[in-house]
C-alpha positions in Angstrom: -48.2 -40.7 82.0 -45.6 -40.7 79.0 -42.2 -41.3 79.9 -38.7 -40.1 78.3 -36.2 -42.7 77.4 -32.6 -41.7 77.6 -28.7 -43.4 76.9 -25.4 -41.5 76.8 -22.0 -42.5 76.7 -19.5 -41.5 80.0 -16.7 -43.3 79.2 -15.5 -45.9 76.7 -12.3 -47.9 77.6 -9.7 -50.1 75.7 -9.4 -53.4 77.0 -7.0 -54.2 74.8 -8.0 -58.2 74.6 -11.1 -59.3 73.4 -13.7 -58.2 76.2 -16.6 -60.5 76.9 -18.2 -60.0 80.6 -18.6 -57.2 83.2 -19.6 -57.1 86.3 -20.4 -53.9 89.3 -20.2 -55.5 92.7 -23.1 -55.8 94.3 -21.7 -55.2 97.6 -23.2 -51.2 98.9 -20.2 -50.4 100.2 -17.9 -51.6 97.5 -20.4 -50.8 94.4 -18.0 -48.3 93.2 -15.9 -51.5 92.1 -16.3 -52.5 88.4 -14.7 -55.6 87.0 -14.1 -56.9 83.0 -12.9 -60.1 81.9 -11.1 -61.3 79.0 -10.3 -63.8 76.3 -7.9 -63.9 73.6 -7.3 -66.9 71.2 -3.6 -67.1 70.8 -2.5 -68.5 67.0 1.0 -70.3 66.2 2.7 -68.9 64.2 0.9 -69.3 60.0 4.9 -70.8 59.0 4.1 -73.6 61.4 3.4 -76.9 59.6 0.4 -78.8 61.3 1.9 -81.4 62.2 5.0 -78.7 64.4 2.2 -76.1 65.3 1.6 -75.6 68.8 -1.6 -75.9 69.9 -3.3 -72.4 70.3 -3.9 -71.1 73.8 -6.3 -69.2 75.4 -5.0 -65.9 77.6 -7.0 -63.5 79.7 -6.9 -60.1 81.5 -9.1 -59.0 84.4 -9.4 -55.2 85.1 -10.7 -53.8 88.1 -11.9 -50.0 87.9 -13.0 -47.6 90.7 -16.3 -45.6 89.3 -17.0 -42.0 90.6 -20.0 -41.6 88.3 -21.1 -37.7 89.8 -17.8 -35.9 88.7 -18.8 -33.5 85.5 -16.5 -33.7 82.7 -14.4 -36.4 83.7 -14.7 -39.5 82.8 -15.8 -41.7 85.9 -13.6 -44.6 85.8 -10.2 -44.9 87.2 -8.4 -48.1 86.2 -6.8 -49.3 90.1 -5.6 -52.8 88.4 -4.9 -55.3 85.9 -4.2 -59.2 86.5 -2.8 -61.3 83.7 -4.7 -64.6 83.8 -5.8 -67.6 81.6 -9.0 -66.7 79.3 -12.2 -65.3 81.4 -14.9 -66.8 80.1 -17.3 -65.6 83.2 -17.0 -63.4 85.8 -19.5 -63.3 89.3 -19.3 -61.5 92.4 -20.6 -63.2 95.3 -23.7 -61.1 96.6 -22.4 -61.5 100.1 -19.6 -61.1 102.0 -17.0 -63.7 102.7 -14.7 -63.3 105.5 -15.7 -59.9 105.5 -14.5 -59.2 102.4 -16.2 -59.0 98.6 -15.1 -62.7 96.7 -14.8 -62.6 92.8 -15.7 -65.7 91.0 -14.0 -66.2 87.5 -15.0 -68.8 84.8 -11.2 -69.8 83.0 -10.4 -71.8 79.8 -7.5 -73.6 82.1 -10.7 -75.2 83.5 -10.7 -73.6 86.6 -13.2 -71.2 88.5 -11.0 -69.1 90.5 -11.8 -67.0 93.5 -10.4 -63.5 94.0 -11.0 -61.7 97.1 -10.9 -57.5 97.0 -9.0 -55.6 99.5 -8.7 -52.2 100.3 -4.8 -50.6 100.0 -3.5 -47.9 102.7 -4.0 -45.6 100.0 -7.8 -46.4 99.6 -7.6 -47.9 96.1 -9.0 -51.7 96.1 -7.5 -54.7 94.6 -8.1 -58.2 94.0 -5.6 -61.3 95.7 -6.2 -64.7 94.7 -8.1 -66.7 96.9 -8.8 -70.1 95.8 -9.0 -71.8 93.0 -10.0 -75.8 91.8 -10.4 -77.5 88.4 -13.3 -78.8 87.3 -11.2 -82.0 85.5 -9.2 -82.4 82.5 -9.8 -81.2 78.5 -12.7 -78.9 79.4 -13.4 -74.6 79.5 -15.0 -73.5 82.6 -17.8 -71.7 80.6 -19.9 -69.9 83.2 -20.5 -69.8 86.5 -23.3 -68.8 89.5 -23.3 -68.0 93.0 -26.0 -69.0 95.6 -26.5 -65.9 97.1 -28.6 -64.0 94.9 -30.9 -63.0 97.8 -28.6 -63.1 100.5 -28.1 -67.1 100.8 -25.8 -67.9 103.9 -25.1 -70.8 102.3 -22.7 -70.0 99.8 -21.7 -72.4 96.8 -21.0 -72.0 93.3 -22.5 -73.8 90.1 -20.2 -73.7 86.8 -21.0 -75.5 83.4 -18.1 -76.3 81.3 -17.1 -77.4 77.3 -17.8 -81.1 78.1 -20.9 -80.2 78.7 -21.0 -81.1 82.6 -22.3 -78.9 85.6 -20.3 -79.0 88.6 -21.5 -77.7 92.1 -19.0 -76.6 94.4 -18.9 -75.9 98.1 -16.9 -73.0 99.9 -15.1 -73.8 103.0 -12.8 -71.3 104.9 -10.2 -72.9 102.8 -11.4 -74.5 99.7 -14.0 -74.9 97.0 -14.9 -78.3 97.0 -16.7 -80.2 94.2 -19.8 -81.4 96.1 -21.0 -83.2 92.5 -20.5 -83.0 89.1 -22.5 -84.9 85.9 -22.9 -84.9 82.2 -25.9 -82.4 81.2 -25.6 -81.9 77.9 -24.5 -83.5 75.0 -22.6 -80.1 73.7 -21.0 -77.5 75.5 -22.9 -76.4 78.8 -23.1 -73.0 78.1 -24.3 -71.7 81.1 -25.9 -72.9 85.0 -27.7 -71.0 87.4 -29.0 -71.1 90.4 -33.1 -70.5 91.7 -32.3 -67.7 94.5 -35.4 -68.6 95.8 -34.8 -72.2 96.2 -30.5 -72.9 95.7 -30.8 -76.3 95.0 -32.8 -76.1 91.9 -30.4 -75.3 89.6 -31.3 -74.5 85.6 -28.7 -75.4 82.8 -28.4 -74.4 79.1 -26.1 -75.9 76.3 -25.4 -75.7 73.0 -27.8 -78.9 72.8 -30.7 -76.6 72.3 -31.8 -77.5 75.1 -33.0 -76.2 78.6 -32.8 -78.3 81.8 -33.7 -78.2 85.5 -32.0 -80.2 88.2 -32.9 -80.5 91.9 -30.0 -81.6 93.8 -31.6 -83.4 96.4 -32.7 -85.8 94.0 -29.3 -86.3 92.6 -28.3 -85.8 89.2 -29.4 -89.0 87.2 -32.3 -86.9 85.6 -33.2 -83.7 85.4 -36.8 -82.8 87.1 -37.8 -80.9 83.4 -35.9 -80.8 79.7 -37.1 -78.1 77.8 -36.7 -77.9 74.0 -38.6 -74.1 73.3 -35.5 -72.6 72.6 -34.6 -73.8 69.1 -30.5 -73.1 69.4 -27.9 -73.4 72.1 -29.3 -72.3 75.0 -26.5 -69.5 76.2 -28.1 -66.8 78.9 -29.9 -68.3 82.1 -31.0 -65.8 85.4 -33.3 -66.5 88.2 -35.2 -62.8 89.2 -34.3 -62.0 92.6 -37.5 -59.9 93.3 -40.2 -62.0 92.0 -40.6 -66.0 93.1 -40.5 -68.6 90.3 -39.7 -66.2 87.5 -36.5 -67.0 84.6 -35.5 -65.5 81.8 -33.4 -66.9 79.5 -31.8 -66.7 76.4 -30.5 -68.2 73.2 -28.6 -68.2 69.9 -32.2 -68.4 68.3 -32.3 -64.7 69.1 -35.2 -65.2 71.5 -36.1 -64.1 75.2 -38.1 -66.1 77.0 -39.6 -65.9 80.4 -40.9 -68.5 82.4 -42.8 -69.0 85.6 -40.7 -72.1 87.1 -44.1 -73.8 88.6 -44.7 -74.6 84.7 -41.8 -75.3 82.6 -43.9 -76.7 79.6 -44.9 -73.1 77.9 -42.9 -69.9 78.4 -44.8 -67.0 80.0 -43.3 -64.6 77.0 -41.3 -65.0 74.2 -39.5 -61.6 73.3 -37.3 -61.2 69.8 -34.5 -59.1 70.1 -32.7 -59.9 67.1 -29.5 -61.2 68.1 -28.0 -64.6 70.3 -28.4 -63.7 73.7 -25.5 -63.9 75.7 -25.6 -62.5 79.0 -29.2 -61.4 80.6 -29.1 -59.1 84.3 -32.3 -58.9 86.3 -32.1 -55.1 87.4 -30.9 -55.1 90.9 -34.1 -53.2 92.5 -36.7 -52.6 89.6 -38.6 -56.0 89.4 -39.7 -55.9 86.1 -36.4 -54.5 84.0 -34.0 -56.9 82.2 -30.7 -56.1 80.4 -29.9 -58.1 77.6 -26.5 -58.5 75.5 -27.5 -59.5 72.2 -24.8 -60.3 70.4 -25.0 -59.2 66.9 -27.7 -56.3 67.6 -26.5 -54.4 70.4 -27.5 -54.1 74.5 -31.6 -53.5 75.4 -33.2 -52.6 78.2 -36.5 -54.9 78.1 -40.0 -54.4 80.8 -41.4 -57.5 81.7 -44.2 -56.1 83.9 -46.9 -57.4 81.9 -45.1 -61.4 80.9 -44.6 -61.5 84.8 -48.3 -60.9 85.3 -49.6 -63.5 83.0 -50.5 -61.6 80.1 -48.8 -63.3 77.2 -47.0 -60.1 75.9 -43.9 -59.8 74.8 -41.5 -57.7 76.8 -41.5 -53.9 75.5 -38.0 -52.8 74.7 -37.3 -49.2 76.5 -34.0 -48.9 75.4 -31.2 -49.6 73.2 -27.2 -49.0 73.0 -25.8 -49.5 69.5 -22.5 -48.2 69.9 -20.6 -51.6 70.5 -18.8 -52.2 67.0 -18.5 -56.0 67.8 -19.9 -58.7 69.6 -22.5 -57.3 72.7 -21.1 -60.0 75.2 -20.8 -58.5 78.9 -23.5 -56.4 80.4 -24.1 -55.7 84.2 -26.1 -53.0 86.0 -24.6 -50.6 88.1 -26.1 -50.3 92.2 -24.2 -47.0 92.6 -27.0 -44.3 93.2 -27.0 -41.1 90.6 -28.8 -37.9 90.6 -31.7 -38.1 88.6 -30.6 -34.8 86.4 -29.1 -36.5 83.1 -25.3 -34.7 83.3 -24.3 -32.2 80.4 -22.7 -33.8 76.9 -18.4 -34.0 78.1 -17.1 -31.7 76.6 -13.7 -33.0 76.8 -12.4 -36.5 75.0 -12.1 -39.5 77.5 -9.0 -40.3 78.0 -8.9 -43.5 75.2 -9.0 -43.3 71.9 -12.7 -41.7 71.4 -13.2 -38.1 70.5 -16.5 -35.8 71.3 -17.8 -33.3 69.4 -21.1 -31.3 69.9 -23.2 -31.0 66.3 -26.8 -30.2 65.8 -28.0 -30.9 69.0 -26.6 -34.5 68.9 -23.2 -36.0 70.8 -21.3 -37.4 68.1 -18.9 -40.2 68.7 -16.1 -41.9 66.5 -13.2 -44.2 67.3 -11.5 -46.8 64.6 -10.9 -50.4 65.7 -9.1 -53.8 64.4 -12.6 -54.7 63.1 -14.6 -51.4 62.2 -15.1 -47.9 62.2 -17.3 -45.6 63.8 -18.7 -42.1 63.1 -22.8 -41.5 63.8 -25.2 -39.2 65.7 -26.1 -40.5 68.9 -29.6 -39.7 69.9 -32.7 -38.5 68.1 -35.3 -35.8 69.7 -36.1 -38.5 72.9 -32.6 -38.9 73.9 -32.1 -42.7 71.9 -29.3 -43.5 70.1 -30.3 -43.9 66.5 -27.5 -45.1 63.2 -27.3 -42.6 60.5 -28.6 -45.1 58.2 -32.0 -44.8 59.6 -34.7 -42.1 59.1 -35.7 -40.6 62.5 -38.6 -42.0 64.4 -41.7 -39.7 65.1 -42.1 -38.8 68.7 -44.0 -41.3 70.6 -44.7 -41.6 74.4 -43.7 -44.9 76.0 -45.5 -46.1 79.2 -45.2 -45.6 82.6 -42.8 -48.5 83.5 -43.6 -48.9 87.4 -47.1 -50.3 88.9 -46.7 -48.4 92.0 -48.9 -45.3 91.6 -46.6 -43.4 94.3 -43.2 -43.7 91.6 -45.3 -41.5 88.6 -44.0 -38.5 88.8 -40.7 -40.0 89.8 -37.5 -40.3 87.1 -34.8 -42.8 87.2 -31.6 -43.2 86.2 -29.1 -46.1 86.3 -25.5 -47.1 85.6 -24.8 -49.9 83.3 -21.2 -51.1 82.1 -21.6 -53.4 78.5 -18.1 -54.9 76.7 -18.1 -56.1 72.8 -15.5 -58.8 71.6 -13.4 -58.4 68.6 -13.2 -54.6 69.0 -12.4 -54.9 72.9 -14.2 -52.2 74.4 -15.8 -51.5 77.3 -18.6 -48.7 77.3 -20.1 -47.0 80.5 -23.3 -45.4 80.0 -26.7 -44.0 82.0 -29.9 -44.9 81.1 -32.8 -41.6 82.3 -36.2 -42.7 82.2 -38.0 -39.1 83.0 -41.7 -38.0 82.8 -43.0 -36.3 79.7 -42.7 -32.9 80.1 -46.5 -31.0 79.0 -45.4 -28.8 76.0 -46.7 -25.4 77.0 -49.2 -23.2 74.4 -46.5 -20.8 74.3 -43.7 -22.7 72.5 -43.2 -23.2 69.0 -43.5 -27.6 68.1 -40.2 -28.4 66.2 -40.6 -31.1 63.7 -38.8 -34.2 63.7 
């Protein structure tokens, strides 16, 4: 059966600083909540002498949004908060609660992973209160951070990987994080650490060493149980799939995917070109084989894996594509909150930021005018994808059945993804429709592309 692929826009929101990770909470009853981190370098002043000038620091905003995503003609998020904070270099919700209540984990150029927990107001809204918070030692960037519970771990702990190039591993008490251990990885920065869900103390590290390593914290931390060198850049994107055992994707500067089966670390399963560094890579929160990526210099894809997973030595097909980030694809994050699988009508009014809407030949058009760029294209081509003026129009094509279960083929899905780009500090919200083909009937007239 041939499937429809589908993006389009809902929202697009001003963030003011330079935006660089998002994340839903995966919490059911709080997956409404939308979070976005950010990170602005701070200059002296250019009539400072070196020798007089400051040093430049590093400040950060966190927003938290509240997402009705089944309204028509509004735009879905409502802004409930803003925190002024040191630059957010990562952002993590705990997959459990804690105390009862949903914990935010934030990566900080002080050095610092801080923990925010939400609560709800009299007046329904949620907001975030500082927790805790501990350093991870002097001169360094917190850089990324991971929790433990990816599948539910009662066991909760934290791994970050910082600018010195050092992994730390932290404990939560009912009031602390604790450094449980903390070693030298990689020579460079330590661009990112994560966690196995299906085993939490094998943890995987990437720096800016080209290199990818695994450690296994029972066996302490004077070696790592495998270095890869595959990846031929700083390795930048790391997470474990919570559905399948043994399976990684990560992702690098060299502009390369790669998946791996974690039983054999010598040879990739699948190595996947998506033409920019990989930042940021989400394992879809139900569908086994689907994989956002944030590439960087080319834009936010939506990759299928079904076939890598199952040994075949295939790249991963790319279903779909947003190209309307004008800067730096950094933050990307699947939404869990359910939506109707009927794709909603174009909006007819603007969003409330500065983005206008206009209806022309069949295509959503959208401009807005930042720091860095412009923007003024049609969105989609006859299937619904987002195409840039410059290009000629695809022909129409059918793209495969994504799911292996034979019951799901006549069924459509539709999700809810939030993606941020840097230097033009935005934040899009969009749905992604897969739908099935519909048979064109003997009756109708075939349009050309």
């Amino acid at each position: 059966m041939g499937w429809h692929s589908r993006t389009r826009t809902l929202q697009v929101f001003d963030t003011e600083l330079s935006a660089d990770t998002v994340e839903w909470c995966p919490i059911p009853q709080f997956s409404n909540v939308l979070a976005c981190g950010t990170y602005q370098l701070q200059k002296g002043d250019e009539k400072e002498t070196a020798e007089n000038c400051p040093a430049p620091s590093r400040i950060g905003r966190v927003y938290l949004f509240d997402c009705n995503p089944q309204t028509s003609f509004i735009p879905p998020l409502t802004e409930t908060q803003r925190i002024d904070t040191p630059a957010i270099l990562d952002l993590k919700w705990c997959h459990v609660l804690i105390s009862e209540r949903p914990v935010l984990g934030m990566a900080t150029a002080s050095g610092e992973i801080q923990l925010y927990k939400l609560m709800e107001s009299q007046q329904g809204t949620c907001g975030l209160e500082n927790e805790l918070s501990t350093g991870l030692g002097p001169d360094r960037l917190a850089l990324s951070l991971d929790w433990s519970t990816g599948r539910g771990e009662s066991d909760v702990r934290v791994v970050s990987s910082d600018s010195s190039g050092s992994l730390t591993v932290l404990s939560l008490g009912e009031a602390s994080l604790t450094a449980v251990c903390q070693w030298k990885a990689h020579d460079f920065e330590a661009w990112i650490a994560a966690f196995s869900y299906w085993d939490t103390q094998i943890v995987y590290s990437g720096g800016d060493d080209c290199k990818l390593k695994g450690w296994d914290l029972r066996m302490g931390s004077s070696s790592p149980t495998f270095t890869s060198k595959r990846h031929t850049m700083g390795v930048c994107s790391i997470h474990s799939n919570p559905h399948r055992e043994h399976i990684l994707a990560t992702g690098s500067y060299d502009e390369n995917v790669l998946l791996w089966d974690g039983r054999n670390m010598k040879h990739p399963l699948s190595e996947t070109a998506v033409g920019g560094g990989v930042w940021r890579l989400k394992w879809h929160p139900t569908e086994e084989h689907l994989l956002l990526a944030a590439c960087m210099h080319n834009d936010f894809h939506i990759l299928h894996c079904q076939k890598a997973i199952e040994g075949q030595d295939a790249p991963c097909q790319v279903l779909a594509s947003y190209i309307l980030h004008n800067s730096l694809a950094y933050g990307a994050d699947w939404s869990r909150l359910p939506l109707s699988n009927s794709t909603p009508p174009s909006p007819q009014e603007p969003p409330q930021t500065s983005i206008g809407l206009t209806e022309s030949g069949g295509h959503l058009r959208i401009q807005y005018e930042s720091p860095t760029a412009s923007f003024d294209t049609s969105l989609e081509d006859d299937s619904g994808r987002y195409i840039p003026d410059q290009c000629s129009l695809p022909e129409k094509s059918s793209v495969p059945d994504p799911f292996t279960s034979p019951a799901r083929d006549s069924q459509s899905l539709s999700c809810l993804m939030a993606t941020c780009s840097f230097y033009d500090h935005m934040m899009h919200v969009w749905r992604w429709d897969w739908s099935p083909e519909d048979k064109q009937k003997p009756s109708e007239p075939v349009l050309s592309s």
